[in-house]
C-alpha positions, 0 to 999 in steps of 0.5 A: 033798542031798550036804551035810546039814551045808549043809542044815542051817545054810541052814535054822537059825534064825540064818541065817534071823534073818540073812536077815530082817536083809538081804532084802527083806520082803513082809509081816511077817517074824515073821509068815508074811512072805516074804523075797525071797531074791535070790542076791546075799543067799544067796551072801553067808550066811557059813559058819562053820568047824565041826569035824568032831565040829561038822559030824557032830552036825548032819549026823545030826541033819538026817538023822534029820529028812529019815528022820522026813520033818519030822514031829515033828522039833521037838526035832532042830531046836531042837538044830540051831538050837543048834549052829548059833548056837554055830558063829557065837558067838551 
């Protein structure tokens, strides 16, 4: 992935939070639903203006995650999560 800042909101828990609240559902979102993720909904996902300083935290972030190949990434994820939730004041 050329943008590890783009990977990494497009797969924070805000984004998914904002994407329940817009997509079809098949099932229950919360638990192991599907969303039906439709262009229509995915072009539309804001993208905050992040700093550098913002876009460099969660790249190194996302890329200790991709080195780690998502095995015990948990805390890394939670500190995205949390940037990524500050990005769009939350």
């Amino acid at each position: 992935m050329d943008d590890l800042f783009l990977l990494g909101l497009l797969n924070s828990r805000p984004v998914w939070e904002y994407l329940k609240a817009r997509c079809s559902v098949l099932g229950d979102p919360g638990h192991r639903g599907r969303l039906e993720l439709r262009a229509i909904y995915v072009q539309n996902i804001p993208v905050p203006t992040a700093s550098p300083a913002d876009r460099k935290a969660i790249e190194e972030l996302v890329q200790k995650c991709v080195d780690a190949k998502g095995e015990n990434c948990e805390h890394w994820e939670r500190e995205i999560d949390d940037r990524v939730a500050r990005l769009y004041g939350l």
